[in-house]
N, C-alpha and C positions, 0 to 999 in steps of 0.2 A: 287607490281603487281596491276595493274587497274583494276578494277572491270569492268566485263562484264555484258551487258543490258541484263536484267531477273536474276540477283543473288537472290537466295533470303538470309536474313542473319542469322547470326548463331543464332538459338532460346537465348532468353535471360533467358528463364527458366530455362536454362540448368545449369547457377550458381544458382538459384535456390533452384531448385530442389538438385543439386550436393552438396550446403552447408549445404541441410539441412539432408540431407540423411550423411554426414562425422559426423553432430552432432550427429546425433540419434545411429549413430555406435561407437560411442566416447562413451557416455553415457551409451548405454550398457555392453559392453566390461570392462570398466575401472570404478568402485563405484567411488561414491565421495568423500566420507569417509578413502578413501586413497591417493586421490588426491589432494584437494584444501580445505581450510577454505577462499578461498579471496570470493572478492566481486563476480567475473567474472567468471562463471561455464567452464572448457578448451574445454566441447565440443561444447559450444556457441563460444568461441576462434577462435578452429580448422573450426568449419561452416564457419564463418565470413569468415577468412583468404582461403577457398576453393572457398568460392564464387565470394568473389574479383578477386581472380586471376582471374576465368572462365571469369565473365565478361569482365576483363581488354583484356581478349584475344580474345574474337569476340565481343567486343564490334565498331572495325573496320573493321568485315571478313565479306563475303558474301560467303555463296556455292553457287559456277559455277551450270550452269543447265546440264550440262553432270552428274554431281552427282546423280541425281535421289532426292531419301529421302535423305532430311539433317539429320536425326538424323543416317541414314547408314552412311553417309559420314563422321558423326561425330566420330561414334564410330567403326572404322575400327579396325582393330587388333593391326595395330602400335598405333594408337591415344590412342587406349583403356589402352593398358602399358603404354603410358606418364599418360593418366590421373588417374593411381592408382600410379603412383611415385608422380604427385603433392597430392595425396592425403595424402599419407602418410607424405609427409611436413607437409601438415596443420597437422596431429595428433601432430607432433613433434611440430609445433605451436602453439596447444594452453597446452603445458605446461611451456610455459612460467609462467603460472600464475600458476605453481603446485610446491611446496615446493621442495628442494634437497632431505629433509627426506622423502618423498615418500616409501614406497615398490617399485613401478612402474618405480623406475630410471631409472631401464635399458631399458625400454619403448622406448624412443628417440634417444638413439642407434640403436637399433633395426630398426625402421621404417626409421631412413634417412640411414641403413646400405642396409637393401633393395633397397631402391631409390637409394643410387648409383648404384648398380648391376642391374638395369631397367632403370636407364640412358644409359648403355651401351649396352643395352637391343634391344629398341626402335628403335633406329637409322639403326640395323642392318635386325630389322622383316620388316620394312620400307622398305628396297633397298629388300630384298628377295622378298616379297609380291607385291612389286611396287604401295606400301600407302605412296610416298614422296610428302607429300602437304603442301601449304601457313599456313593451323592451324598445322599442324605438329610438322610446325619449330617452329613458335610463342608457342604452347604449352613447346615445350620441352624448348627454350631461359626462356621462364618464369617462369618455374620450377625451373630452374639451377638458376635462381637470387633471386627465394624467397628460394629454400633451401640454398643457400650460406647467406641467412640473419637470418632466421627463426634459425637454428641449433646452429651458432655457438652464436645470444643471449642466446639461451636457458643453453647452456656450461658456458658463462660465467657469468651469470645470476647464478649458482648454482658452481662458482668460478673453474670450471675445465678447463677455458683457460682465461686467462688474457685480458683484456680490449682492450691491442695492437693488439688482432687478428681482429677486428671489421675494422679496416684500411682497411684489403680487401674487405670487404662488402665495404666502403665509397669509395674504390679506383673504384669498378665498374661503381657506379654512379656518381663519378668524372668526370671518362670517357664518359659517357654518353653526361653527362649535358658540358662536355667542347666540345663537337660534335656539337652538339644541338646549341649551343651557335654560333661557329662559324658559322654556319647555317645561323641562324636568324641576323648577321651580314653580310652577304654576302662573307661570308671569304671561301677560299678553300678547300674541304676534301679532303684528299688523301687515296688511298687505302692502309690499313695496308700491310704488310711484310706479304708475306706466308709463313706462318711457322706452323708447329705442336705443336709449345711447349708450346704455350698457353694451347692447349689440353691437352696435357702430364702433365705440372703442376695443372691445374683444378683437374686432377685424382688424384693428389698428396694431394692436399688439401681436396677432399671427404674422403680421407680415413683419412688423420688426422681427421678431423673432428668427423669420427664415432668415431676414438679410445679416442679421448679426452671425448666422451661422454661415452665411457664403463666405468661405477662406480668403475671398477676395477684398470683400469689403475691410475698409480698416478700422480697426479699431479703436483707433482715438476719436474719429467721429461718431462711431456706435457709445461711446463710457461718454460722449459729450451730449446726445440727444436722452440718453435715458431716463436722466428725471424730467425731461421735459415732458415724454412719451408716458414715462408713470404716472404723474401728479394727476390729468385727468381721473384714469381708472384708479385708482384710490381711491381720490376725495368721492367718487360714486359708490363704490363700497360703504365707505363712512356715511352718505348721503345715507342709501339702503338701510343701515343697518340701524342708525338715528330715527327713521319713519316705522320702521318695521318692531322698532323697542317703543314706539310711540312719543320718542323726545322732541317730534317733527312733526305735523301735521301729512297725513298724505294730500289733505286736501290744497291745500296751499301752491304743490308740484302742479297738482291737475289744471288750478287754473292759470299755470305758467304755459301750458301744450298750447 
């Protein structure tokens, strides 16, 4: 979307302010003394990785002047649930740097178990309310890529999913950067296959995800279902990426619906 004359842009305090407030609620919430010996304190983690995101997300937006106050427009009812789902990632981020033996394991379960259920949350306050905006989407796309990264290090980081699950995290950005790529060489993008089942398996995959992180769950059956669980969302990647480089017809999917 093109920016309209008089935007003004999304305050940049707002990572900020927003990482530094995820820290200080990190920090109180969770002792340290149960959490980490390392170098890297997880609620300086969790900050960091809140505030990146934020910036990364209006660091190209402007609010339109029909907005009135940007900070209203920012924190609308939908915006405000996407931005306590990205929050809750970062918490689940910065235990990367906090030991499996923790008390607090079940911690990162927890917070990206939530965040799926305000993923699906969001999108629906959005169309009820009539809050479907440009930061909306980019909020909640940003979310869905740094929880699909942040959780499932953290899982195998503390050996409860095998190293092979990390392929979909690298399959996203594959995709990305092979977009990109043909871009930048003047090559043709094609529009993906409409399909839902990109969605459908997303949902598949939040929930493994939490379950792999329940300390309770075990783990020989989590590292025994995984390529089961992946091979779909892959081979759909590769599907996408084959239509949209045009080595696939899209029309061919369509008349599969």
């Amino acid at each position: 979307m093109a920016e309209q004359h008089g935007d003004s842009p999304v305050p940049v305090e707002l990572s900020v302010v927003g990482g530094f407030l995820i820290a200080v609620i990190v920090g109180m919430l969770f002792p340290a003394d149960a959490m980490t010996r390392w170098m890297f304190h997880p609620a300086v983690v969790a900050g960091c990785c809140w505030a990146g995101q934020l910036w990364y997300v209006g660091r190209k937006l402007s609010v339109p002047p029909a907005a009135g106050n940007p900070w209203r427009y920012i924190f609308g009812m939908a915006n405000t649930v996407t931005l306590l789902r990205g929050g809750l990632y970062a918490v689940v981020a910065g235990f990367l740097v906090v030991p499996a033996t923790t008390d607090l394991a079940w911690v990162p379960a927890a917070c990206y178990g939530v965040g799926v259920v305000l993923d699906k949350l969001d999108g629906t306050v959005a169309r009820t309310v009539g809050e479907q905006t440009q930061l909306g989407t980019r909020l909640d796309m940003a979310f869905d890529t740094f929880g699909f990264v942040v959780a499932p290090l953290v899982a195998v980081f503390w050996g409860q999913l095998p190293v092979l699950y990390l392929s979909l995290s690298a399959a996203r950005y594959a995709y990305v950067g092979g977009i990109r790529w043909r871009r930048y060489r003047d090559r043709p993008v094609f529009e993906r296959p409409d399909s839902n089942l990109g969605k459908y398996l997303a949902g598949v995959q939040m929930v493994f995800i939490t379950a792999a992180l329940v300390p309770v769950v075990p783990t020989e059956l989590v590292f025994r279902l995984t390529p089961v669980v992946l091979a779909p969302s892959l081979a759909v990647f590769l599907r996408d990426f084959l239509v949209a480089s045009g080595r696939l017809p899209r029309e061919w999917f369509d008349r599969q619906r």
